[in-house]
N, C-alpha and C positions, 0 to 999 in steps of 0.2 A: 232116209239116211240122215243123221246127226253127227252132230260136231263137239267133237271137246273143246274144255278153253288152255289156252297156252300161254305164256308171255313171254314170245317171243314169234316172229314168222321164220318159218325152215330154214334153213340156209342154203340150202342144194338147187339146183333145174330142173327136179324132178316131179315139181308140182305148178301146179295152173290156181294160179291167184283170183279172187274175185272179190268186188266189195260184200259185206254183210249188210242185205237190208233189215230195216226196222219196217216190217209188219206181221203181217198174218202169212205162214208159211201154209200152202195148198198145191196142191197134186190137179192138174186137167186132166180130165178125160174127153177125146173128143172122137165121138163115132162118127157112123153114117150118114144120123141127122140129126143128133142131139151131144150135149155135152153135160157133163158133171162134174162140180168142182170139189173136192174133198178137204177138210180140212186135215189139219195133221194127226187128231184125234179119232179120224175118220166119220166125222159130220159131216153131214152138207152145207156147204155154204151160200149155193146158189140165191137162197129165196134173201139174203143179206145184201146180194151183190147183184142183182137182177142186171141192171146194164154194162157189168162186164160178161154176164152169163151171154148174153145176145150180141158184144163185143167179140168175146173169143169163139164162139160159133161161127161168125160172121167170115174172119181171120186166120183160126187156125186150120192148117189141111187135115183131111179125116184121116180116123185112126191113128192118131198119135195121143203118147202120153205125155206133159210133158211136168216137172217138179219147177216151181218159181215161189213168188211172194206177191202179196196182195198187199198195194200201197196206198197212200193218198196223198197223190201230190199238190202242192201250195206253192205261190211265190216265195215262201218264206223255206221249199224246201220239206223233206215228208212231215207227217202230221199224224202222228199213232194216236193222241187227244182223240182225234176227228174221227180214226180208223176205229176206234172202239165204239164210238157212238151207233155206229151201223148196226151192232148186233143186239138189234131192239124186235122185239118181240111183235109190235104192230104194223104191219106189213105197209100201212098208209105213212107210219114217219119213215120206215125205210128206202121207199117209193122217193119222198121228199128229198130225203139226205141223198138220193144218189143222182138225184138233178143238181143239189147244191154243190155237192162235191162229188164227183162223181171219182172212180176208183183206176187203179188202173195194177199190171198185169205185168211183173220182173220176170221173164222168164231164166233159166240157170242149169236146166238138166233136161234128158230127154230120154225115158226111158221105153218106148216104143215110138217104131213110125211104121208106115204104112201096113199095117200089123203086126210087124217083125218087133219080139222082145228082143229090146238093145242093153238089157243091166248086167248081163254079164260080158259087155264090151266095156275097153278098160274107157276110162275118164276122159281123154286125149280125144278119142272116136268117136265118143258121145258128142263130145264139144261140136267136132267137125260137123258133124252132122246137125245137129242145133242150128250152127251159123248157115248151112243148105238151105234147114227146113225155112228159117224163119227173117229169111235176106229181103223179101219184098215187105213182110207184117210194119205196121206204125202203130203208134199211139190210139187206144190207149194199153196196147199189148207192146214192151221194150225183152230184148238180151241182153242180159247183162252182158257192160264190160269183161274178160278177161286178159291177163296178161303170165305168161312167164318169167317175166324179170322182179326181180326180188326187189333190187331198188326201184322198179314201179308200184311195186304192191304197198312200202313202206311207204312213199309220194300218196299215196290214195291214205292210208290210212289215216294221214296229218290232216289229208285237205280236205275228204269226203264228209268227214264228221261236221262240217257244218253246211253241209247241205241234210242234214237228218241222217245219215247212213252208222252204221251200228259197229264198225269196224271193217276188219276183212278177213275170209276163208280162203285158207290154203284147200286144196283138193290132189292127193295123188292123180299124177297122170293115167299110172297103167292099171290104176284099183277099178273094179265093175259098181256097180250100184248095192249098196251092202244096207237095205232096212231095217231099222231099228237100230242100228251100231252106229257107234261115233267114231266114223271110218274119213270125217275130214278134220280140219284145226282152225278153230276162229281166233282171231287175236284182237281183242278190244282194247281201247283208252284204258290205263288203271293210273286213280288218279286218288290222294287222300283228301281226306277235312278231317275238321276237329269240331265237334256237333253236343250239343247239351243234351244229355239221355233224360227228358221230360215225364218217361214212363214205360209201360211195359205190360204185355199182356199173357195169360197165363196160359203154358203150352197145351195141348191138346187131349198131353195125360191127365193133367188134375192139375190142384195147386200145389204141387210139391214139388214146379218146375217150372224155372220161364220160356218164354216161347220166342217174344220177341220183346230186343228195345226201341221206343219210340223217340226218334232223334228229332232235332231240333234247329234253326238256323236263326239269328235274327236279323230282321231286313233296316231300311236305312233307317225308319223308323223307331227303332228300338223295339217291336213287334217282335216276339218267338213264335217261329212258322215251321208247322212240322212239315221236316222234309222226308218222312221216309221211316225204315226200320230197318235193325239191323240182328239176322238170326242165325247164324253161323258156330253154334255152340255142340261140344258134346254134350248128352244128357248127363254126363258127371257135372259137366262145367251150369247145365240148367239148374243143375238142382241147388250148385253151391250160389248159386246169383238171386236164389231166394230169401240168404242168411244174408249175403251180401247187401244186398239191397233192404232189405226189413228197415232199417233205421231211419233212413229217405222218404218211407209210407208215412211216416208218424206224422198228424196235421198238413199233409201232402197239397189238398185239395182247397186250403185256408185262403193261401194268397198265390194259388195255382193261375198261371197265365192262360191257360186251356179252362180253365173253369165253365167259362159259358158253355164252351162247346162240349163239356161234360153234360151240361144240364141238359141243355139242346133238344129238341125235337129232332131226330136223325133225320129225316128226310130236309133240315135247315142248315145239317153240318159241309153241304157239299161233300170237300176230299179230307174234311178233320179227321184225327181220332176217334172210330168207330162209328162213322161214316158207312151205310149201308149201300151197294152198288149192283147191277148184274152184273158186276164179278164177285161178288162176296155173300151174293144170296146160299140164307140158309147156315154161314157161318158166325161162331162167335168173334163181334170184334170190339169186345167190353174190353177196357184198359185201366190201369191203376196207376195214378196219379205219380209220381216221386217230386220231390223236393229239388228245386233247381240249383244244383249243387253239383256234378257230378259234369265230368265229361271225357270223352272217348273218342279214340280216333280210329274211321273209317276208310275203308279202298272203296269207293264206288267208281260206273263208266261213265257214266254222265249223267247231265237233268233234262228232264222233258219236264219244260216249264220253272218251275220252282221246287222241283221236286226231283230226286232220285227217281230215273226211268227202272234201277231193279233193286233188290234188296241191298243194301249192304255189306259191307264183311267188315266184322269188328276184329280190330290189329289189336288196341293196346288199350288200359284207361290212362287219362292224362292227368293226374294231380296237382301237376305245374302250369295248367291250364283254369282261367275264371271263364265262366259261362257266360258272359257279358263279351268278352271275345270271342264266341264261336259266330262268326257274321258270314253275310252270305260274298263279302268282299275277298276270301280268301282264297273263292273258287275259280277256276282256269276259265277264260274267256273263249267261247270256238269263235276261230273265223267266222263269216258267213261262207258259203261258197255255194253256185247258181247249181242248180241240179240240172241243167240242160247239159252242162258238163260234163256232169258224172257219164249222161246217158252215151254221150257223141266219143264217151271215149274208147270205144272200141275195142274190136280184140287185138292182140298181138300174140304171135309165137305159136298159133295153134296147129 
């Protein structure tokens, strides 16, 4: 089951509040004597997560299904960086990475228990039953908090976000479990900047359309650090961004600030432009240079790191803006806040 985005949480008591985590969303299945973890693509993720595979085995009672999020917790709070590093291919560094950091297990739904399918019980029932199954489980398997109260959802939403947490999902009380549909509402951070467009790369049809702009920030340094892309366009508006932009190409790449990282050996550019990753295996991520000249302002939800954690969404371009002001000083500070917190804070209202 998926979530629409909304900007704003419901106003009524009709729905059961929970925060949004930042990780890897996964399905348990736990039988007789064994379990299996699904991703949401319907991969296995086990051989990724080896000691939560042996964790939830360990913990959960048999026969039950149950829907959560796969996290990685830090003192500093979750850690999606860390959480992608897992799904590496050599079974000896994942072995490694999950002594170093090992993972741990939100759980948020429950759509079977003791073999009885529970998804066409409404939301409410599920809940109850969750907080049954899962009243004795610890670390490194958590329930999520829930709440009813609207002004406690809003309270999470301000505070959670710096303990790493992604926003929050409202959930109909009396809705059953609805796969595939965006049968809940998440409400994230929306938050703007105003970013140097550095460059851009050509959509997927040809060249006679952009795909994506490659935004920019500069740090105290005076450094231009790309933070991200922004691809939110109709293919009318892609194609007219090709006329638009053309005159920005001309000696683009002269006294380009990305220059090196153009030349680069890709495996040298880390997270630069055109940076190759196992997430980007097999795609084109060549980009065309623009003239630093131009800037545009963005809604993104937050950064993981120095970077935009999702694409951007381009609002407006700014002509009343110089590129030598778009700095990384403009952007909203999170609290910190302890993630033991988040965990201990319990349900209410169920």
């Amino acid at each position: 089951m998926l979530a629409k985005l909304a900007d704003a949480l419901p106003p009524d008591d009709s729905f059961l509040f929970e925060p949004k985590w930042d990780g890897f969303r996964a399905i348990v299945f736990r039988g007789e004597s064994d379990l299996f973890i699904q991703s949401r693509d319907l991969r296995p993720f086990d051989r990724y997560f080896p000691e939560l595979h042996d964790a939830l085995l360990e913990k959960l009672p048999k026969n039950c299904v149950i829907d959560g999020e796969i996290v990685i917790v830090t003192p500093r709070g979750l850690d999606f960086d860390v959480l992608q590093l897992r799904l590496h291919p050599a079974a000896s560094r994942v072995a490694k990475l999950a002594k170093e950091t090992p993972a741990s297990f939100v759980a948020f739904d429950l759509l079977a228990a003791g073999g009885e399918n529970l998804m066409k019980a409404p939301q409410s029932e599920r809940r109850a039953r969750i907080e049954r199954l899962l009243a004795k489980v610890g670390p490194p398997v958590h329930l999520t908090p829930m709440t009813r109260d609207r002004d406690t959802a809003v309270r999470w939403l301000d505070q959670f976000e710096g303990a790493g947490l992604d926003g929050v999902i409202a959930k109909a009380a009396e809705a059953p479990y609805q796969p595939g549909k965006r049968a809940m509402i998440k409400v994230k951070h929306a938050r703007t900047a105003e970013c140097v467009v550095a460059g851009f790369r050509w959509h997927k049809s040809g060249k006679d359309a952009v795909g994506s702009l490659l935004l920019g920030l500069y740090d105290d340094r005076g450094v231009l650090q790309h933070v991200g892309v922004t691809s939110s366009f109709t293919m009318a508006r892609r194609k007219e961004l090709v006329k638009e932009l053309a005159p920005l190409r001309k000696n683009a790449m002269e006294h380009h600030p990305w220059k090196e990282w153009a030349q680069a050996d890709a495996a040298e550019l880390n997270r630069m432009p055109g940076a190759q990753s196992r997430w980007s295996a097999g795609k084109d991520l060549s980009w065309e240079p623009l003239r630093i000249e131009r800037v545009c302002e963005v809604k993104y939800d937050h950064l993981q790191g120095d970077r935009f954690r999702h694409a951007a969404v381009f609002l407006r371009w700014r002509p009343d803006k110089q590129p030598k002001d778009c700095r990384y000083d403009q952007l909203e500070i999170t609290r910190p806040y302890e993630l033991d917190r988040v965990f201990s804070s319990g349900s209410s209202g169920s």
